[in-house]
DSSP file (Angstrom, degrees, kcal/mol; ACC not computed):
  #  RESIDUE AA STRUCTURE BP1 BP2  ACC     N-H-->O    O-->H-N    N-H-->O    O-->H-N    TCO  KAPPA ALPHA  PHI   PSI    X-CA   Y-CA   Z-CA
    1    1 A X              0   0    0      0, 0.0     3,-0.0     0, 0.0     0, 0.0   0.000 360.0 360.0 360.0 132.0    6.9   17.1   30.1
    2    2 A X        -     0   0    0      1,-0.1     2,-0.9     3,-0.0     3,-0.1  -0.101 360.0 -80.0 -71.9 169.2    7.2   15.8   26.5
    3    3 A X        -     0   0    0      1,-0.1     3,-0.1     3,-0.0    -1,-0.1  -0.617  38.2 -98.6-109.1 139.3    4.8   16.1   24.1
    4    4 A X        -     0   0    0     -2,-0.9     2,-0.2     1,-0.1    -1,-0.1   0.400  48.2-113.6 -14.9 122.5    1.9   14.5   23.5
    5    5 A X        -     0   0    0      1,-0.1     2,-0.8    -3,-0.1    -1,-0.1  -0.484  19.5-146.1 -81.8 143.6    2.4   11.6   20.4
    6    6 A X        -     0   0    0     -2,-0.2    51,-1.2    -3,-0.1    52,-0.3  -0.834  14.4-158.3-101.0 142.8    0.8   12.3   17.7
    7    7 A X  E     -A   56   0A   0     -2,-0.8     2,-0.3    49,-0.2    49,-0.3  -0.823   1.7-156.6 -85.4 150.5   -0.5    8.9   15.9
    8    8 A X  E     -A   55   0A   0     47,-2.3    47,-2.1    -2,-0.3     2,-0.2  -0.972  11.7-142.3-139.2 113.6   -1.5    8.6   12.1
    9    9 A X  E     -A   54   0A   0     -2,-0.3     2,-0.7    45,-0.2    45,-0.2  -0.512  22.0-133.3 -79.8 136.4   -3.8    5.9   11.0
   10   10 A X  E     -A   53   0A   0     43,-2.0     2,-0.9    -2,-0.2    43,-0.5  -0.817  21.7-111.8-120.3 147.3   -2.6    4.7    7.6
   11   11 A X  S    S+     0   0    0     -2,-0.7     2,-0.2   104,-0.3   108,-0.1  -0.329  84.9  96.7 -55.9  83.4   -5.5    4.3    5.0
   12   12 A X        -     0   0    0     -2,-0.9     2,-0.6   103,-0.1    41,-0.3  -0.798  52.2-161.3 169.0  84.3   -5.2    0.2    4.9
   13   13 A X        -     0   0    0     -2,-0.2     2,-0.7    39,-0.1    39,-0.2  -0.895  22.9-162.3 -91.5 133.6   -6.8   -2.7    6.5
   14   14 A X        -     0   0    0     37,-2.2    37,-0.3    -2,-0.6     5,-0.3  -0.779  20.4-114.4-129.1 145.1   -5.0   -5.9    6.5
   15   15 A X    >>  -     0   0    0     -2,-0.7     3,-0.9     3,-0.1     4,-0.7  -0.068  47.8 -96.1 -44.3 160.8   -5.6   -9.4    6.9
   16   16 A X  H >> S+     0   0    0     33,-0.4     4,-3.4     1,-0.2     3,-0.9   0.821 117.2  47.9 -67.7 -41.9   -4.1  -10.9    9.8
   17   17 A X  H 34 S+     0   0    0      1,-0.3    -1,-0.2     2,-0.2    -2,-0.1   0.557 108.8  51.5 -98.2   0.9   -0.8  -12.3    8.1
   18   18 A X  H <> S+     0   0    0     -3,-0.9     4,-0.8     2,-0.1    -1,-0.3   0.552 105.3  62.7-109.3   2.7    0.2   -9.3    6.3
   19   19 A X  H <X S+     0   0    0     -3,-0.9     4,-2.3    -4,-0.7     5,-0.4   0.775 101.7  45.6 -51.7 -63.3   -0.2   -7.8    9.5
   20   20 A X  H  X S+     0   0    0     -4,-3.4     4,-1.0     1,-0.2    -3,-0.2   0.718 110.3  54.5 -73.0   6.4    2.4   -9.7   10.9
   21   21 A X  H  > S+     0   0    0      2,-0.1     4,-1.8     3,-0.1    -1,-0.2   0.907 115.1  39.0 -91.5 -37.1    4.7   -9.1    8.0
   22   22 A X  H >< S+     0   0    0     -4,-0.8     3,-2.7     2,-0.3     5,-0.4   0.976 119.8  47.8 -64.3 -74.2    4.3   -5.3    8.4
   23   23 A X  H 3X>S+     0   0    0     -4,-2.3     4,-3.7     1,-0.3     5,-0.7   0.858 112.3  47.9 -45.5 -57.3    4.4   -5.9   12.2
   24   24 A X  H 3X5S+     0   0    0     -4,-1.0     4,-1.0    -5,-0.4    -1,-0.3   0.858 122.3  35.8 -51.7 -39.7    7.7   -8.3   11.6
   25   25 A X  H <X5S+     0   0    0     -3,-2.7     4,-0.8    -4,-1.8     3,-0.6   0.864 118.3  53.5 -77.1 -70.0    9.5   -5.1    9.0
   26   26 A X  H  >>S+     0   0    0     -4,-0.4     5,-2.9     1,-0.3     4,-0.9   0.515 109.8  40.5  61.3 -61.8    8.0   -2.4   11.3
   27   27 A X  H ><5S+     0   0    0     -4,-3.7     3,-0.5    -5,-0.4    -1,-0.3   0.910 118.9  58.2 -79.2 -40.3    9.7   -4.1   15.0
   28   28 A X  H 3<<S+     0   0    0     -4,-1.0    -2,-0.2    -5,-0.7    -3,-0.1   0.932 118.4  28.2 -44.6 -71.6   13.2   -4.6   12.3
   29   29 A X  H 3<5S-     0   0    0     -4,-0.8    -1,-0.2     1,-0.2    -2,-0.2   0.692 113.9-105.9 -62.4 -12.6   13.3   -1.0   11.6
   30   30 A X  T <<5 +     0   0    0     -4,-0.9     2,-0.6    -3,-0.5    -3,-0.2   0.938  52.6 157.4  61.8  72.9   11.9    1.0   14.6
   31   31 A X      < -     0   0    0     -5,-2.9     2,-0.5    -6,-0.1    -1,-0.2  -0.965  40.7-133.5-120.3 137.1    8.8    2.1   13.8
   32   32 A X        +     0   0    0     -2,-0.6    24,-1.3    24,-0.1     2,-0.5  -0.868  48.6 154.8 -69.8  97.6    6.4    2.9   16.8
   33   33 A X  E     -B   55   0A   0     -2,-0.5     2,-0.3    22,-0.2    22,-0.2  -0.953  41.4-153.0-142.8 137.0    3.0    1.2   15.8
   34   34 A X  E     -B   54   0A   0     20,-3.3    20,-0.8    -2,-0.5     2,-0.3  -0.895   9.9-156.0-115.8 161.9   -0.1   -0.2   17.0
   35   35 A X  E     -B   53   0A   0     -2,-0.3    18,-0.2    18,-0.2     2,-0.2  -0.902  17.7-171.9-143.1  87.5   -1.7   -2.8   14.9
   36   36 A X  E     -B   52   0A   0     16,-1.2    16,-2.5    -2,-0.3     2,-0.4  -0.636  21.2-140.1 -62.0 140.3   -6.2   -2.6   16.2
   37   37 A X  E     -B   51   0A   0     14,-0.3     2,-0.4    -2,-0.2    14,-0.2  -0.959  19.5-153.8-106.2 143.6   -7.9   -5.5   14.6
   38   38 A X  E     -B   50   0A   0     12,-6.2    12,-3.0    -2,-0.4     3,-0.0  -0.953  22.2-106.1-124.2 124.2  -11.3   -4.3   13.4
   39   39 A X  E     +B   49   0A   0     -2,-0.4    10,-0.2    10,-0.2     3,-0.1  -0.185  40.0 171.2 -28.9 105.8  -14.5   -6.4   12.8
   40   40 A X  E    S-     0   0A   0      8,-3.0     2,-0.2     1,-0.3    -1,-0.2   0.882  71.2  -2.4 -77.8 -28.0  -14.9   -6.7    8.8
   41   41 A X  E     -     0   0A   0      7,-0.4     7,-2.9     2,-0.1     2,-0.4  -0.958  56.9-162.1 165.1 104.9  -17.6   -9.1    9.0
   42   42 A X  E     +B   47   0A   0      5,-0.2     2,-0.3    -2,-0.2     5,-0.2  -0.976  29.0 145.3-131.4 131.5  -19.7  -11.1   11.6
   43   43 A X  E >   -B   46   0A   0      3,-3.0     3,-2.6    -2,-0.4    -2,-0.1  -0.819  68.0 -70.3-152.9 174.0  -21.9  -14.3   10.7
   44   44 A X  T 3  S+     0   0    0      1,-0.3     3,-0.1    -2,-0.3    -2,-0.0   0.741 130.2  55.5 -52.6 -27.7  -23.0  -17.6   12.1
   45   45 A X  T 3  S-     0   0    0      1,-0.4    -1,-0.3     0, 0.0     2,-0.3   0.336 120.8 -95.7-100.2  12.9  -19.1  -19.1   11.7
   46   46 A X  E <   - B   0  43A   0     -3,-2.6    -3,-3.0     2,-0.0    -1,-0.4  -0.826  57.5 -46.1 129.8-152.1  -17.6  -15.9   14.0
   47   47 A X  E     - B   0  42A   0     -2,-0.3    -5,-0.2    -5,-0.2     2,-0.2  -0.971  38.6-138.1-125.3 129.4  -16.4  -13.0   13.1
   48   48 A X  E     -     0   0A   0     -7,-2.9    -8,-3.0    -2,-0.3     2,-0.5  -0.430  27.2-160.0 -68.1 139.5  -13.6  -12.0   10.4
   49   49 A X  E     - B   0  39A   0    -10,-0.2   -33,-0.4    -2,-0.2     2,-0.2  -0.969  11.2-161.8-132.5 148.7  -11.1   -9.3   11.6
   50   50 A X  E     - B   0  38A   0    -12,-3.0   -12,-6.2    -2,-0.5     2,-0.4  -0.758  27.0-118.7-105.8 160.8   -8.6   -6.6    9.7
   51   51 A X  E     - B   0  37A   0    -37,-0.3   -37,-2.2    -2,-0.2     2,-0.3  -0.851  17.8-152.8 -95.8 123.6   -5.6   -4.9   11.3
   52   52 A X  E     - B   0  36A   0    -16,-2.5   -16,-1.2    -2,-0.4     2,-0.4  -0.831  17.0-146.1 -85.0 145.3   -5.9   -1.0   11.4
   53   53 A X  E     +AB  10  35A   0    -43,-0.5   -43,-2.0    -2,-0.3     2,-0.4  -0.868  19.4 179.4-112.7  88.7   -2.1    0.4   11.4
   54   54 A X  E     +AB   9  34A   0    -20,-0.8   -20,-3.3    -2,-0.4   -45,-0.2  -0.882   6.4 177.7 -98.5 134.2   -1.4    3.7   13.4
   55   55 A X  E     -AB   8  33A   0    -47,-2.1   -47,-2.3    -2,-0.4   -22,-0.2  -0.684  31.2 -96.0-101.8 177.0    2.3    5.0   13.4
   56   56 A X  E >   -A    7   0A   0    -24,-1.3     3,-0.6   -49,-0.3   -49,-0.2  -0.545  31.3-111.8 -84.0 164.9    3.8    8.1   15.0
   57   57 A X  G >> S+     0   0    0    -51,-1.2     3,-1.6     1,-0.2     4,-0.7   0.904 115.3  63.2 -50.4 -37.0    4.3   11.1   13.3
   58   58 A X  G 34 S+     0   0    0    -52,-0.3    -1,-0.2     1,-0.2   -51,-0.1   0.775 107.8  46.0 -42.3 -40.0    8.0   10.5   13.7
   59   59 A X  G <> S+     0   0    0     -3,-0.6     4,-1.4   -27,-0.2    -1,-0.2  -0.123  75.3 104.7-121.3  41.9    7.7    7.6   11.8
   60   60 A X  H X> S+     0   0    0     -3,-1.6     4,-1.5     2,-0.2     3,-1.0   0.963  80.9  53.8 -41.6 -87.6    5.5    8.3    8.8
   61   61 A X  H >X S+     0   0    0     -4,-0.7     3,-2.0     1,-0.2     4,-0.8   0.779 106.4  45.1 -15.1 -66.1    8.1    8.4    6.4
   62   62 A X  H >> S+     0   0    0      1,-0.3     4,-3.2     2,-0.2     3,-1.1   0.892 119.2  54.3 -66.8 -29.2   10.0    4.8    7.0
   63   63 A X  H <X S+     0   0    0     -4,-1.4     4,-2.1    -3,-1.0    -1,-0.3   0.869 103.7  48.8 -60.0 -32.6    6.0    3.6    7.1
   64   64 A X  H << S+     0   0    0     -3,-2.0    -1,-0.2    -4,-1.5    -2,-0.2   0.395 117.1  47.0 -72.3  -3.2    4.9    5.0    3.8
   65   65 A X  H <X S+     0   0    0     -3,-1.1     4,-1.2    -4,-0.8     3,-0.3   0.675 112.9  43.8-117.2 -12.3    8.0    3.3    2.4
   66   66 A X  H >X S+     0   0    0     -4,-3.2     4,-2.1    -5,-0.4     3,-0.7   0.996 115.3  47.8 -47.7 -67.4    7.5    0.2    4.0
   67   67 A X  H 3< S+     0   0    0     -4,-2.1    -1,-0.2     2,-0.2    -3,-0.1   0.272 112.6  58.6 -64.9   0.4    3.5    0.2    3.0
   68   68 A X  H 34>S+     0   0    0     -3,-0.3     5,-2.8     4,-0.1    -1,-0.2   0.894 110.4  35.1 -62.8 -75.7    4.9    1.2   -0.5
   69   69 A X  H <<5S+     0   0    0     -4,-1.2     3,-0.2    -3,-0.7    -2,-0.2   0.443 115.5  52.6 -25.4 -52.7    7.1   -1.8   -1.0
   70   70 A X  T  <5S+     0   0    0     -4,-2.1    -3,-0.1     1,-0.2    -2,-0.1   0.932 120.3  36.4 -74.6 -42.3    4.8   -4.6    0.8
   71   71 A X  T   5S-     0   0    0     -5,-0.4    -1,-0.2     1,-0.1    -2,-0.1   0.488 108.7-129.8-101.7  13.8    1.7   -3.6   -1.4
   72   72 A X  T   5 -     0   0    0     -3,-0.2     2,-0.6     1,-0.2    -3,-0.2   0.846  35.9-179.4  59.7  33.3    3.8   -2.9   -4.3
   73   73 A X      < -     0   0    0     -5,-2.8     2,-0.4    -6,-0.1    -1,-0.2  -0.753  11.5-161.1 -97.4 109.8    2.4    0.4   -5.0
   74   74 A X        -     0   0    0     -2,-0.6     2,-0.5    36,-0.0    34,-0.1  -0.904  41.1 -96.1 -98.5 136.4    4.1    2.3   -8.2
   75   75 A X    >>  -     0   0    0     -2,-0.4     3,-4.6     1,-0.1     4,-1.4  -0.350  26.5-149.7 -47.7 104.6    3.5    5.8   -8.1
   76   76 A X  G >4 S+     0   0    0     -2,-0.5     2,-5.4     1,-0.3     3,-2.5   0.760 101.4  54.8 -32.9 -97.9    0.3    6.8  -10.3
   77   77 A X  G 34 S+     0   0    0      1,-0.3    -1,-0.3    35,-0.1    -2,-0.1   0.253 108.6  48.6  24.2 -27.4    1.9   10.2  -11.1
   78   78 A X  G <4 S+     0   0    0     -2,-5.4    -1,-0.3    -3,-4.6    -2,-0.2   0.722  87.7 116.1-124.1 -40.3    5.4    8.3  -12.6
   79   79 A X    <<  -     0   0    0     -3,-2.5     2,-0.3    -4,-1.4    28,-0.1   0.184  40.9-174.0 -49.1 161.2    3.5    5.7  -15.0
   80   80 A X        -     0   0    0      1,-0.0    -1,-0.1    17,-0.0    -2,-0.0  -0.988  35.9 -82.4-152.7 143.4    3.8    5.7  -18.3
   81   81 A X        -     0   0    0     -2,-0.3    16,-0.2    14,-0.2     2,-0.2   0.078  55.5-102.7 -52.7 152.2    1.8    3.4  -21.3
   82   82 A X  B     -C   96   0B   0     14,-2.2    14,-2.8    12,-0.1    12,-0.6  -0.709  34.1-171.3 -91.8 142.5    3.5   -0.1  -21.9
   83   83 A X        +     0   0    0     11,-0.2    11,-0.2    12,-0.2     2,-0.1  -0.667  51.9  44.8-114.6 147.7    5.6   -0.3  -24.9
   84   84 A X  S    S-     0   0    0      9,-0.4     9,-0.9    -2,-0.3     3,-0.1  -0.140  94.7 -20.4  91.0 176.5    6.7   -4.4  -25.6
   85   85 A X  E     -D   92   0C   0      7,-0.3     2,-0.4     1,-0.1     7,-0.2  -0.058  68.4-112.9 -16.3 114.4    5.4   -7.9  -25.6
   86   86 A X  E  >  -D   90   0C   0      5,-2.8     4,-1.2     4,-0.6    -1,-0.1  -0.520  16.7-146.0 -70.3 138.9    2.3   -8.4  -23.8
   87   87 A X  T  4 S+     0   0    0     -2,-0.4    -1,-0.1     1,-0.2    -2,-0.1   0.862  94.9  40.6 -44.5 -48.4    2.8  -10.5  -20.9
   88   88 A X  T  4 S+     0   0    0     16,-0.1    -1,-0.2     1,-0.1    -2,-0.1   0.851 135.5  15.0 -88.6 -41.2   -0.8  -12.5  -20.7
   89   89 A X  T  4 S-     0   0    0      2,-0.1     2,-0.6     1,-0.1    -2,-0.2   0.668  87.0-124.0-123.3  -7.4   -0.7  -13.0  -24.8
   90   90 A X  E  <  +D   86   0C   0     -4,-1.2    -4,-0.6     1,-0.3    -1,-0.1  -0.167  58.4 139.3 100.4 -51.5    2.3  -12.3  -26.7
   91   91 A X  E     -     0   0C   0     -2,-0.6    -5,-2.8    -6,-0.2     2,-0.7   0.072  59.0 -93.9 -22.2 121.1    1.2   -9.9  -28.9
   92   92 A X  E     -D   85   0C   0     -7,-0.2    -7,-0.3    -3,-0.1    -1,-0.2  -0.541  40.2-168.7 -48.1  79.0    3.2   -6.8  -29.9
   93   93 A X        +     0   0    0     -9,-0.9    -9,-0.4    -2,-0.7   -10,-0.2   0.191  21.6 178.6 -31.3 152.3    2.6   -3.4  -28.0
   94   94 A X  S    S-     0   0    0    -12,-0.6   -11,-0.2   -11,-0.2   -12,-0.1  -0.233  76.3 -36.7 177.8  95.0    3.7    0.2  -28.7
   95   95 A X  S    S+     0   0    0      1,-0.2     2,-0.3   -14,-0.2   -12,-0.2   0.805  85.2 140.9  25.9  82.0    2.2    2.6  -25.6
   96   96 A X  B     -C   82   0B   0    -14,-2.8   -14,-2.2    10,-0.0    -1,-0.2  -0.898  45.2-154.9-129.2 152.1   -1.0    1.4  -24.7
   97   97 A X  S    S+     0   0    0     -2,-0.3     9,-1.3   -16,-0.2     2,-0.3   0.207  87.6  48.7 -98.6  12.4   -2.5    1.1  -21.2
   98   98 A X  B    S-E  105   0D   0      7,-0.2     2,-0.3   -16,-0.1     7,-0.2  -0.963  90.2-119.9-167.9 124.0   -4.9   -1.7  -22.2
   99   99 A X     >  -     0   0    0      5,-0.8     4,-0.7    -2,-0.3    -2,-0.0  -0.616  25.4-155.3 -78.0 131.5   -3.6   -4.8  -24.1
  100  100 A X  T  4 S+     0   0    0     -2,-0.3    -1,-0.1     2,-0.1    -3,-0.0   0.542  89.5  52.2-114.3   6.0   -6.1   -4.1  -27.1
  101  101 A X  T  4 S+     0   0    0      3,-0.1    -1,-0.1   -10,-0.1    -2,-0.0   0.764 131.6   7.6 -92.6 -37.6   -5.9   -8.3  -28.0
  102  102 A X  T  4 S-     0   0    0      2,-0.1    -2,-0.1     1,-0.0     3,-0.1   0.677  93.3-117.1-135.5   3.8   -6.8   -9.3  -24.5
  103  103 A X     <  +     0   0    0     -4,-0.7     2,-0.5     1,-0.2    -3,-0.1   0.600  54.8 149.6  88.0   4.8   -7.7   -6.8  -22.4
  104  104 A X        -     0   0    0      1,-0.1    -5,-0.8     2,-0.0    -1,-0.2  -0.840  39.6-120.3 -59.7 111.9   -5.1   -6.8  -19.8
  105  105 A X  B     -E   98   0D   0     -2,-0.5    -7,-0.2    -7,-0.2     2,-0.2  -0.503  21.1-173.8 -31.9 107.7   -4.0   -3.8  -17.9
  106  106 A X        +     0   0    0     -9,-1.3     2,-0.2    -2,-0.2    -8,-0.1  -0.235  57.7 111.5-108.1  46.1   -0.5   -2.3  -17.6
  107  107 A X  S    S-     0   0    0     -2,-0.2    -2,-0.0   -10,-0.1   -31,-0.0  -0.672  78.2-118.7 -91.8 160.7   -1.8    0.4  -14.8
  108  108 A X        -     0   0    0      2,-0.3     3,-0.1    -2,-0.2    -1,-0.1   0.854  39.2-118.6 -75.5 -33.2   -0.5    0.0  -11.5
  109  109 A X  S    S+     0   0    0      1,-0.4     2,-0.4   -36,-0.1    -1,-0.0   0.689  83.0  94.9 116.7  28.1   -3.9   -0.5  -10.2
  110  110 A X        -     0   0    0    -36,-0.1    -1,-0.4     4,-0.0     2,-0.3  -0.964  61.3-141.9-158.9 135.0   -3.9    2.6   -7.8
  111  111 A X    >   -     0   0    0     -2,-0.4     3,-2.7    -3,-0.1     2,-0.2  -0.805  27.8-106.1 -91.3 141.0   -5.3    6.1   -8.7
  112  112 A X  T 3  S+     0   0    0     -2,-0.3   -35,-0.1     1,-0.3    -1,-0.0   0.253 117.4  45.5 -35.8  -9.2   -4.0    9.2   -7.7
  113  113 A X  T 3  S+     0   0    0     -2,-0.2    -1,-0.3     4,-0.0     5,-0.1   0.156  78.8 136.5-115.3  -5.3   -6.3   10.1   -5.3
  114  114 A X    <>  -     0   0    0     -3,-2.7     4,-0.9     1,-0.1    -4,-0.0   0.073  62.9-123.8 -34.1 153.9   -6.3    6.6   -3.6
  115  115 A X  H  > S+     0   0    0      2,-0.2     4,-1.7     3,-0.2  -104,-0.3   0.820 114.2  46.5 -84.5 -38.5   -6.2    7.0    0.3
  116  116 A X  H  > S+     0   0    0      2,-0.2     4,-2.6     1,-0.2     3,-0.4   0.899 115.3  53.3 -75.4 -41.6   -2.9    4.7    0.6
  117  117 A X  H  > S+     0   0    0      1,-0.4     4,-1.1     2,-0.2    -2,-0.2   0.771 107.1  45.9 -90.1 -22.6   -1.6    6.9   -2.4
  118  118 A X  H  X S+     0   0    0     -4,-0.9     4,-0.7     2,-0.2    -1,-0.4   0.560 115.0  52.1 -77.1 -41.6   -2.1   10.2   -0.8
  119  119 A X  H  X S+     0   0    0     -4,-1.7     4,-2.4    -3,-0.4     6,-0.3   0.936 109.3  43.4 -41.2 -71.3   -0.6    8.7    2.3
  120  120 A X  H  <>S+     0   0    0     -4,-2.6     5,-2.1     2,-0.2     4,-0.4   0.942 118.6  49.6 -52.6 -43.4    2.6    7.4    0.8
  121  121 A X  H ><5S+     0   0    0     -4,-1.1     3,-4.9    -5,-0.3    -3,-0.2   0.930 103.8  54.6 -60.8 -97.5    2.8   10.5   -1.0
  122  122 A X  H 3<5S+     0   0    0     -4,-0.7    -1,-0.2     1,-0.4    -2,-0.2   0.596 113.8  46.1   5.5 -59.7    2.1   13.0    2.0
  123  123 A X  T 3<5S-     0   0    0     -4,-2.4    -1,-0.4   -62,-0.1    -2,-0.2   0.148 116.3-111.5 -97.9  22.9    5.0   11.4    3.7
  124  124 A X  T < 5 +     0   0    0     -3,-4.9     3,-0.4    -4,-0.4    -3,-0.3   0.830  67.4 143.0  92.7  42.9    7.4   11.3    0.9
  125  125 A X      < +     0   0    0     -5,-2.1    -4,-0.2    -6,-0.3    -5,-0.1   0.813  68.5  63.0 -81.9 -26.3    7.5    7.4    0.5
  126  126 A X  S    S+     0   0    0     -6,-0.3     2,-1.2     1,-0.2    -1,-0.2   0.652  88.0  88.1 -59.5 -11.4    7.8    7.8   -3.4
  127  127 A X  S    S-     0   0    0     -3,-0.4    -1,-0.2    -6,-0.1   -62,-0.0  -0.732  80.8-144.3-105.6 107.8   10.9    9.4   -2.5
  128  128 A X              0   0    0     -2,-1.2    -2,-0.1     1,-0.1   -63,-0.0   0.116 360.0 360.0 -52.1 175.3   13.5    6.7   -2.3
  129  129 A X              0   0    0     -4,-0.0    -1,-0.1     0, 0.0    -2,-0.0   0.393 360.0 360.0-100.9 360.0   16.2    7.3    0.6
């Protein structure tokens, strides 16, 4: 008798049409997945739902580098302060994390201890293939 699959919910809810692009890379590749939709949010016009995403263990990886990629996730851990032309104002740079004319932000937007980031990590999606 084989053994029992193990599933792994990844740390993520998503709206119904980034579900079906994750569903859509996810059926490309062969990844083993369920996609739950979960109540966010229930009022007089219905009810809102997110997708919870469980894969198998088997297929961690090629999901933490999927979920990597889609959400655009640069590895906390590898950034480094922006040096150049600011994007939002023009204004000259030289390694700052914080545009100091307009206040923009050159962090990736995800902390090291983030739940997605601690996933992808865990299962080695920061290491390209």
């Amino acid at each position: 008798m084989p053994g029992k699959i193990k599933w792994i919910e990844i740390p993520v809810l998503l709206n119904y049409e980034d579900f079906l692009s994750i569903e859509k890379q996810f059926t490309h590749l062969g990844i083993n997945y369920q996609g739950k939709p979960v109540t966010t949010r229930v009022d007089t016009t219905g009810a809102d739902h997110s997708y919870a995403v469980h894969v198998t263990e088997a297929h961690a990886r090629a999901a933490a580098l999927v979920f990597r990629h889609f959400l655009e996730i640069v590895d906390p851990a590898t950034e480094q302060p922006f040096t150049g032309v600011c994007p939002a104002c023009g204004e000259r740079i030289d390694g700052a994390w914080i545009c100091p004319s307009c206040n923009i932000s050159f962090r990736g937007g995800c902390e090291e201890d983030s739940p997605i980031v601690v996933f992808i990590r865990q299962y080695g999606g920061f290491d390209d293939p």
